[in-house]
C-alpha positions in Angstrom: 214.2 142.9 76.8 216.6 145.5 75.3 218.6 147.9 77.3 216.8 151.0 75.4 213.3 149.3 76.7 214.9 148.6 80.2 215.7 152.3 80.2 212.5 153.9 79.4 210.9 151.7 81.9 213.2 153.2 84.9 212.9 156.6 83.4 209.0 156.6 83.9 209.4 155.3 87.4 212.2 157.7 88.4 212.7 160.7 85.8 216.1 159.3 85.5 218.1 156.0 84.7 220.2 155.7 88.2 224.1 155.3 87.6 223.9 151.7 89.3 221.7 150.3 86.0 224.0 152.5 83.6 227.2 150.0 85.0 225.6 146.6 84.7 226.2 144.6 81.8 223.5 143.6 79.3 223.8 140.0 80.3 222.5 141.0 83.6 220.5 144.6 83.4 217.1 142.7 82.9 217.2 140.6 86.1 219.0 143.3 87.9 215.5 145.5 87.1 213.3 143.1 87.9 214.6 142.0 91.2 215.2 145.7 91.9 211.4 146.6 91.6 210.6 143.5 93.5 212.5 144.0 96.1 211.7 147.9 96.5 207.6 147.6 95.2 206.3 144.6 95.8 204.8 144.4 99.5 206.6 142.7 102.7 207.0 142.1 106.0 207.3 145.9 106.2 205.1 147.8 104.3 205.8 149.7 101.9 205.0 153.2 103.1 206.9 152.7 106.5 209.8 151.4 104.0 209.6 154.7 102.3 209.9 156.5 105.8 212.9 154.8 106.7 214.6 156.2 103.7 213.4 159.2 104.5 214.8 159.1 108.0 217.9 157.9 107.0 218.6 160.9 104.2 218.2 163.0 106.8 220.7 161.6 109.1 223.0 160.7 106.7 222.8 164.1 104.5 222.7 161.8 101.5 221.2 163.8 98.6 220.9 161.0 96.1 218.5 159.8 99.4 216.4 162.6 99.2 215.6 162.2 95.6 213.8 158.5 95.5 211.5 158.3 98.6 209.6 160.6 96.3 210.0 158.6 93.2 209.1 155.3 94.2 212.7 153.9 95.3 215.4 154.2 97.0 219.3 155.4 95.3 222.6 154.0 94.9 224.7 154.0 97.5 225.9 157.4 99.4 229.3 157.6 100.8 
C-alpha cells in the first residue's frame, strides 16, 4: 500500500495524519498502521471503552493536549512530554 493510501486511511479515522506516521519510513509505515489499529481497535483483555477511559483519565492528569484529542477519535496520540 502506498504512503498517499496509508494516509487517507488515518485521516478518516482521525481528521489528521499524527506526526508519529509522518516520521516512519516507507519500508515500515504499512506495518506500523496495521499493528497500530490492532493494537488500539481490535478487542482485549481490556475492553475497548474502559481503554478509551484510561486515556481519558490520564489527559487529564497529565494536561497532555494531544491526549485530549484521540479518546474522541478512536485512538490514542503520540507521546506528551
Amino acid at each position: 500500500m502506498k504512503r498517499e493510501e496509508i494516509y487517507k486511511q488515518i485521516k478518516e479515522m482521525f481528521g489528521v495524519v499524527p506526526v508519529m506516521f509522518t516520521t516512519l519510513p516507507d519500508s515500515s509505515l504499512e506495518m506500523e498502521w496495521q499493528l497500530f489499529k490492532r493494537v488500539q481497535f481490535d478487542e482485549g483483555p481490556i475492553p475497548n471503552k474502559y481503554r478509551e477511559l484510561i486515556g481519558v483519565a490520564i489527559s487529564a492528569v497529565t494536561k497532555c493536549p494531544l491526549l485530549r484529542l484521540f479518546p474522541y477519535g478512536g485512538g490514542q496520540a503520540e507521546r506528551c512530554d
